[in-house]
SEFI-180398 format. One record per residue (C-alpha): x, y, z; residue number from 1; residue in three letters. Coordinates in pm, 1 decimal. Example, Ala and Ser with C-alpha at 12.3 -4.5 7.8 and 13.67 -1.06 7.14 Angstrom:
REM residues 2
      east     north        up  num  residuo
    1230.0    -450.0     780.0    1      ALA
    1367.0    -106.0     714.0    2      SER
REM end
This chain:
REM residues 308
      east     north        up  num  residuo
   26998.7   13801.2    1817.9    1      UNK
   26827.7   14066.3    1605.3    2      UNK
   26501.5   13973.8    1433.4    3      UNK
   26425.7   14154.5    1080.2    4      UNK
   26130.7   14145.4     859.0    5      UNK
   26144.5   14262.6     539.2    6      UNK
   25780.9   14303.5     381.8    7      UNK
   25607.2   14212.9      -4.1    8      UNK
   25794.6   14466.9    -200.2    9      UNK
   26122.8   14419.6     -56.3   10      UNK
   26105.8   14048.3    -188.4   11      UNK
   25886.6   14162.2    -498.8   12      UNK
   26159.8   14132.5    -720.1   13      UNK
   26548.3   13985.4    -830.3   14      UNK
   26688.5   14271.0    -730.5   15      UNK
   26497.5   14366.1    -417.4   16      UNK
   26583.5   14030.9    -298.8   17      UNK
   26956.5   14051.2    -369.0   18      UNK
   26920.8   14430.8    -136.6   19      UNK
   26770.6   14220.3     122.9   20      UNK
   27051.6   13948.3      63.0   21      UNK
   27321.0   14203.5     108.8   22      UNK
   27142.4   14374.9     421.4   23      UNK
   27110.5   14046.5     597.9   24      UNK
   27459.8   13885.8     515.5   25      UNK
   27706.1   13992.4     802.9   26      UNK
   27749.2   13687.6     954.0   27      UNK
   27553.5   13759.5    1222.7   28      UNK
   27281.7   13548.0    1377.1   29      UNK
   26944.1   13649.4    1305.0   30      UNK
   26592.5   13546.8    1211.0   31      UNK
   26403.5   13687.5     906.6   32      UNK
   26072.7   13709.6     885.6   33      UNK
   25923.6   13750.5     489.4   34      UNK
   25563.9   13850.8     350.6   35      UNK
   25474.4   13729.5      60.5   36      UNK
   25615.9   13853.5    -304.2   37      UNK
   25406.2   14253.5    -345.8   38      UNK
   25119.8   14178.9    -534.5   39      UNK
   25051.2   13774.7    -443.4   40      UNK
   24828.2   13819.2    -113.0   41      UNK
   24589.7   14021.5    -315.9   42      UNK
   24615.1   13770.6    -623.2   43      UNK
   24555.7   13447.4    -334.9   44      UNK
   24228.3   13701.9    -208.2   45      UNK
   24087.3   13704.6    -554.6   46      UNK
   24166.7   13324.4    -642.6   47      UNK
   24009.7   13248.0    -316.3   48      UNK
   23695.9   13464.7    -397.7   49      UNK
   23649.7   13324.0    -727.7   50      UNK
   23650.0   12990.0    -579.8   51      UNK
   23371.3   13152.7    -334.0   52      UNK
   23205.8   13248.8    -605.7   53      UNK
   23208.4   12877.5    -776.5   54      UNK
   23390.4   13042.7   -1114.9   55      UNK
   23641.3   12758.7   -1131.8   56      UNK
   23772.8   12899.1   -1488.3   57      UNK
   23817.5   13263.6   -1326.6   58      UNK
   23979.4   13130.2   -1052.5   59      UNK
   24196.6   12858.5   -1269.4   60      UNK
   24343.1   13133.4   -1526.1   61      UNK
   24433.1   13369.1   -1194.8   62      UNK
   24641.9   13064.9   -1087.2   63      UNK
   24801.9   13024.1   -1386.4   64      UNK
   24900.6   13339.8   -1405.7   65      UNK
   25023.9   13373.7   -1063.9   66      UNK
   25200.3   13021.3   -1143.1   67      UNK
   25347.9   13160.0   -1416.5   68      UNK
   25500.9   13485.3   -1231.5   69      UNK
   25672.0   13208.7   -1007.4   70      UNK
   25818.0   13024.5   -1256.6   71      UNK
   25957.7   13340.7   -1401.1   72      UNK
   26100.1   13479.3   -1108.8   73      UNK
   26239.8   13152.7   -1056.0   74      UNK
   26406.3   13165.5   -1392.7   75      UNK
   26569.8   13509.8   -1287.1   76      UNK
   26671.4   13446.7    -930.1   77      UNK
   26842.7   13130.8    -976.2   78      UNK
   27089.7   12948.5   -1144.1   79      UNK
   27203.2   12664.2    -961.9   80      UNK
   27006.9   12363.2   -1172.8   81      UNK
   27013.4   12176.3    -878.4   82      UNK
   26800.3   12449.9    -705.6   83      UNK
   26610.2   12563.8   -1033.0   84      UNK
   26487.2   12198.9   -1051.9   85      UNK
   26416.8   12193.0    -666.6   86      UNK
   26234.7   12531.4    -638.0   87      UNK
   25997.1   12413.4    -956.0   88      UNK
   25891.0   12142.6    -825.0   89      UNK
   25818.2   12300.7    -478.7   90      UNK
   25593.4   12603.0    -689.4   91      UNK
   25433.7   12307.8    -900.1   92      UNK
   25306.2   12113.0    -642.0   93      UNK
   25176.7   12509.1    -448.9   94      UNK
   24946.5   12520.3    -740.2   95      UNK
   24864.9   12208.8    -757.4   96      UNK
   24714.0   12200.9    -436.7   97      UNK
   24497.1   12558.5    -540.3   98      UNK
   24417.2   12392.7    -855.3   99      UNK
   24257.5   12110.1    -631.8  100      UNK
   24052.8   12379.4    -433.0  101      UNK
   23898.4   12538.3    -691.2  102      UNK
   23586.2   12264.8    -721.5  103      UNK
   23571.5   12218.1    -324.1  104      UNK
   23313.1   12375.7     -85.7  105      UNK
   23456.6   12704.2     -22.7  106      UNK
   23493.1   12798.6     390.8  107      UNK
   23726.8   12996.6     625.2  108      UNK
   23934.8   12726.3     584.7  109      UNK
   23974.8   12745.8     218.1  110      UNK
   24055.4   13126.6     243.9  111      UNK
   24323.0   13081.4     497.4  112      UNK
   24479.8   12732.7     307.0  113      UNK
   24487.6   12977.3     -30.1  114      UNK
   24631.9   13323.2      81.5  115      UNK
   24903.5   13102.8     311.8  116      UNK
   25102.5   13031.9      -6.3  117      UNK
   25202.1   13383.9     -82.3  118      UNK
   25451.4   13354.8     232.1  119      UNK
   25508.8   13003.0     211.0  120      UNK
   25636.0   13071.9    -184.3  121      UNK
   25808.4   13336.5    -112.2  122      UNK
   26028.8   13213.3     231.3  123      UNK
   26101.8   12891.8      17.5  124      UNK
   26290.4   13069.6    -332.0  125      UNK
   26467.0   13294.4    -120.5  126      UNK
   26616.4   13034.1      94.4  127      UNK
   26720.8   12887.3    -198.0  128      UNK
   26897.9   13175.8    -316.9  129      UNK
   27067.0   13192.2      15.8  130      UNK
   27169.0   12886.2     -51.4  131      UNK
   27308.5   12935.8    -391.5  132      UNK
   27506.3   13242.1    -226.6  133      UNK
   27644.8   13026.6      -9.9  134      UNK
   27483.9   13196.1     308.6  135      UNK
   27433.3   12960.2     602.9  136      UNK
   27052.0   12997.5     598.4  137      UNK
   26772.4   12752.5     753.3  138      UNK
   26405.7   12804.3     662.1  139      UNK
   26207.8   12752.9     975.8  140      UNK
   25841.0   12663.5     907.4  141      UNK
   25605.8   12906.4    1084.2  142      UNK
   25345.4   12630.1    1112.7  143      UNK
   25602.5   12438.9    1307.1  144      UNK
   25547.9   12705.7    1606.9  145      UNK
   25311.2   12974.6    1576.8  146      UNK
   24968.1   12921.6    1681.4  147      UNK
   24689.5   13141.9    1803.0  148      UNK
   24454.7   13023.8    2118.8  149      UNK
   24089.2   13001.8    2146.8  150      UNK
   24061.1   13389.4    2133.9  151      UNK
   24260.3   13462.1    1867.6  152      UNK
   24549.1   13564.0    2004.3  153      UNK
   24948.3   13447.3    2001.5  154      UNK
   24964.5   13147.9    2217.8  155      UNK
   25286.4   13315.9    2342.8  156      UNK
   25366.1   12983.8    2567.4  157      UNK
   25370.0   12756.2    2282.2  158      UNK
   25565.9   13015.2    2041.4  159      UNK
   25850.0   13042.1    2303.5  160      UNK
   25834.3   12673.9    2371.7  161      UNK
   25881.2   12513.7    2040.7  162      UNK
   26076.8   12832.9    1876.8  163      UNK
   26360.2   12792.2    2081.6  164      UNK
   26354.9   12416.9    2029.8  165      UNK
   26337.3   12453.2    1686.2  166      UNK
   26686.0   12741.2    1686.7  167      UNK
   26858.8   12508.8    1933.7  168      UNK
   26778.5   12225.3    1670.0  169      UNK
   26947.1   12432.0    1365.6  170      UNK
   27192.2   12592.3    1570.1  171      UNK
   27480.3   12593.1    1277.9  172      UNK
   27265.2   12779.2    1093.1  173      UNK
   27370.3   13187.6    1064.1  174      UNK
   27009.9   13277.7     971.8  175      UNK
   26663.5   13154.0    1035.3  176      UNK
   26403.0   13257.4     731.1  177      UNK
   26046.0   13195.7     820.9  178      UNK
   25719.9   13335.9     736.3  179      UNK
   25487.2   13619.0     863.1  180      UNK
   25136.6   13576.9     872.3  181      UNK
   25026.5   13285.8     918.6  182      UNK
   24994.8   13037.3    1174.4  183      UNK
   24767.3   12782.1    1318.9  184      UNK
   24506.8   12793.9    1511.7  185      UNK
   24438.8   12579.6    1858.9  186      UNK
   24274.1   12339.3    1594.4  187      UNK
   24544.4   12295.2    1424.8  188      UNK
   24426.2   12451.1    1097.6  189      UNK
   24588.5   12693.2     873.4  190      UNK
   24524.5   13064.2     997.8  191      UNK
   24646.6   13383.8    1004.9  192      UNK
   24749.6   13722.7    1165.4  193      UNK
   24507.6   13973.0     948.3  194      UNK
   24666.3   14157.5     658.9  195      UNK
   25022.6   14334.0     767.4  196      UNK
   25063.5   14053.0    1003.0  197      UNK
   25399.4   13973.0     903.9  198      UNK
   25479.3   14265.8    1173.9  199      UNK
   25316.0   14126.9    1414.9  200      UNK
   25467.8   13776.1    1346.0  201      UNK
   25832.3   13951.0    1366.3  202      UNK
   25742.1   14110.1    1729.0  203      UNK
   25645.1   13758.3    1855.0  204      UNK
   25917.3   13597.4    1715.0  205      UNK
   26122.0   13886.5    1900.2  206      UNK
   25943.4   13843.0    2195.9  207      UNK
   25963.5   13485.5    2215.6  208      UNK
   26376.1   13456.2    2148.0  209      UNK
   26392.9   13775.6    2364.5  210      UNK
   26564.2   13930.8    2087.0  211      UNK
   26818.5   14261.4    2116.4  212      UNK
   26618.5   14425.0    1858.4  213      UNK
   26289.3   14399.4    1580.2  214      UNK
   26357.8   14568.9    1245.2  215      UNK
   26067.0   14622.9    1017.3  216      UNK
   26208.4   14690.5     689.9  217      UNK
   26012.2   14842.3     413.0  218      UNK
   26020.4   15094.6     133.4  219      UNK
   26005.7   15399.5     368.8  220      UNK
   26220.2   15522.8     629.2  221      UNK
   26033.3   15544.6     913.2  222      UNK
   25724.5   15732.0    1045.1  223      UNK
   25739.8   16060.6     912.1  224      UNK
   25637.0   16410.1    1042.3  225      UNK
   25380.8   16412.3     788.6  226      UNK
   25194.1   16201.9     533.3  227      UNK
   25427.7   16158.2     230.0  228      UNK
   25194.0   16067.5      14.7  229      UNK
   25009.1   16436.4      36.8  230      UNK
   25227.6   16648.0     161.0  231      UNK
   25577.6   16732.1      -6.3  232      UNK
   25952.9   16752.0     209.8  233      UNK
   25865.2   16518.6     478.8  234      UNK
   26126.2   16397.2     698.8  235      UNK
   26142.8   16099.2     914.6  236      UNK
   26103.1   16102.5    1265.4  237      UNK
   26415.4   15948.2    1426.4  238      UNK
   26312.5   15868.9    1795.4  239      UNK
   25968.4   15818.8    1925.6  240      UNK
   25776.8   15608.5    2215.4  241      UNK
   25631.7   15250.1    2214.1  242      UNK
   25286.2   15475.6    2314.9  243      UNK
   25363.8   15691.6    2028.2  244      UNK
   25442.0   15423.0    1774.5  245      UNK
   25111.8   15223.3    1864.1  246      UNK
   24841.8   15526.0    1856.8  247      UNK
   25009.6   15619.4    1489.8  248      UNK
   24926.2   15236.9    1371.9  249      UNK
   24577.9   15240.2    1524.2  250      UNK
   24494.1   15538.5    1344.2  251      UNK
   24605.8   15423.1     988.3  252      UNK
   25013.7   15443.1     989.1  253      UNK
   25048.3   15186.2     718.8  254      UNK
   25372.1   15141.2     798.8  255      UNK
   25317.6   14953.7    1091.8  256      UNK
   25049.3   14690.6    1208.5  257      UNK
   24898.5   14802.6    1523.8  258      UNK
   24962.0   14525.0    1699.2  259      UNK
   25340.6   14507.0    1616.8  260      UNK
   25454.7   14689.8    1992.5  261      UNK
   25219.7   14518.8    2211.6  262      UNK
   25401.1   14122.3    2218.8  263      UNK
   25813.2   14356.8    2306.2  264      UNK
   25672.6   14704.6    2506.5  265      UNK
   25711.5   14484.3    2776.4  266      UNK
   26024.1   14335.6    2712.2  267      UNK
   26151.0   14668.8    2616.2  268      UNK
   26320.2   14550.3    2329.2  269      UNK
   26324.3   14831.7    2081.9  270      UNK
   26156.6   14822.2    1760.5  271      UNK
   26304.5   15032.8    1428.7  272      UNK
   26194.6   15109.9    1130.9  273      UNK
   26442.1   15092.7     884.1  274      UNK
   26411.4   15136.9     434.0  275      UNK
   26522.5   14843.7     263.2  276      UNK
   26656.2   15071.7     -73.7  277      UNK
   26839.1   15312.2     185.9  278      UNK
   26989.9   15065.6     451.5  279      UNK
   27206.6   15325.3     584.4  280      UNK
   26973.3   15552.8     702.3  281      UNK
   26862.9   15548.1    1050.8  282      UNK
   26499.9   15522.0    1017.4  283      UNK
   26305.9   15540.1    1345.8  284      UNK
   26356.7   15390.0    1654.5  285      UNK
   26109.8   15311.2    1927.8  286      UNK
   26181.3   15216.9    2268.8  287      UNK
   26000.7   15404.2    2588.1  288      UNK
   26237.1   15680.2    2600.4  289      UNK
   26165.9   15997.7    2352.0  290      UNK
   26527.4   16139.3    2254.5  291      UNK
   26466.9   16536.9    2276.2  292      UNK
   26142.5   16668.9    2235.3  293      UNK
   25993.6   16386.3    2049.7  294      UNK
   25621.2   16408.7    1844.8  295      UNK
   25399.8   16399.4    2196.6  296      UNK
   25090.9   16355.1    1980.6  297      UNK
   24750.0   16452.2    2081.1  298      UNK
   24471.7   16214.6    1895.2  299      UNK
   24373.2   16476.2    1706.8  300      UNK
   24741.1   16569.4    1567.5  301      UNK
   24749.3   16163.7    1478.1  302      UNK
   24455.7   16172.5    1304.6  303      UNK
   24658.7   16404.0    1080.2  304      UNK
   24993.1   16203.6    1043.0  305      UNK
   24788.7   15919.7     885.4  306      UNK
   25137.0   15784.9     715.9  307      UNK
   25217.7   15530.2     444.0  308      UNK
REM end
């Protein structure tokens, strides 16, 4: 089974949903891990602020706003009334619960119940739209089975444990959509993985299931032999190591979370990079073997391939 997660712009609109729709769609079984819509983390990070900050009308017109994008999209992406009238309600009762934040105390736990929703939002109207395709899709809470332990870190027992319950539970289902990010912690409280941890969430996942492969879609394709953003003619690296791939992220690769390697180096279940706009490309590919020469980077040639 392959895992693939597709980050916030390649759900940030219609029609980046319907490429991700047609990427996924082979009839093959796989799970798919989302981010939330581009733009909605950061929108969550100022609601939650404002609510910090004890402006509750600041932080009741951001959620309007942001309400009002969902609806919208909703509008657009759907036309099944059944599902229309379904997803609606499911969006209403999202920002409902902010709206009923925004005159509490304000704490960790506030922060982490707010910028949640983003995924949560996002994993819910596009398994509707899987379902009005007619695609044999189950959504598969994250907060069902991923949890952190008392330092922090994936509680890679109970992940396996209650994943592979939870597949063997919806095995007629062709794909599994749940949500990076977030998790629980060993209270049992709404957490999180640190920003870009949808990667990280897709590696466990892959680790857990022992998956054949982890694809990180994006809007790039793949590390690159240079940073695309400053310098012009780039082209994307195709092979490179788990070592290699990890010591790029650490020093500011965007394109990956640091962490992502660490839960399937072991495993040695390969990781690739792959564009969602340009599905056929190859992208990059990174297992412990280095076809050819490979990029055998020094720290201070990273330092210098700082990519997007």
């Amino acid at each position: 089974m392959l895992v693939l997660k597709f980050g916030g712009t390649s759900v940030g609109s219609v029609e980046n949903m319907t490429h991700v729709k047609n990427i996924i769609n082979d009839c093959t079984k796989k799970v798919v891990v989302l981010s939330a819509m581009s733009g909605t983390t950061n929108a969550l990070v100022e609601i939650s602020e404002q609510i910090r900050l004890k402006d509750s009308e600041s932080a009741l017109v951001l959620i309007q706003q942001l309400a009002n994008r969902y609806q919208n999209t909703i509008e657009e992406l759907l036309n099944d009334s059944a599902l229309i009238n379904e997803s609606q309600e499911y969006v209403h009762q999202v920002f409902k619960g902010l709206i009923e934040l925004v005159d509490l105390e304000h704490t960790e736990l506030t922060y982490s119940k707010v910028v949640a929703q983003g995924e949560l939002l996002s994993t819910f109207l596009f398994s509707r739209f899987l379902m009005q395709e007619g695609i044999n899709a189950a959504l598969l809470p994250a907060l069902d089975f991923m949890r952190i332990d008392n330092n922090d870190e994936p509680d890679s027992f109970y992940i396996k444990q209650n994943l592979n319950r939870i597949l063997y539970e919806n095995n007629e289902a062709d794909i599994y959509i749940t949500q990076g990010f977030i998790c629980l912690d060993v209270q049992g409280n709404i957490s999180n993985l640190q920003r870009g941890g949808s990667d990280y969430t897709a590696s466990i996942v892959g680790a857990a299931i022992e998956a054949d492969e982890v694809q990180i879609w994006t809007d790039i394709d793949g590390f690159h032999n240079n940073d695309p953003r400053f310098v012009e003619n780039t082209t994307a690296i195709s092979n490179i190591s788990f070592d290699e791939a990890a010591e790029l992220a650490y020093f500011g690769a965007k394109i990956l979370h640091p962490q992502t390697v660490i839960p399937v180096k072991d495993l040695n279940i390969p990781v690739r990079l792959k564009n969602t706009m340009s599905p056929d490309s190859y992208g990059t590919l990174i297992t412990h073997h280095v076809h050819g020469e490979g990029i055998k980077l020094s720290r201070q040639k990273t330092v210098f391939m700082l990519l997007r």
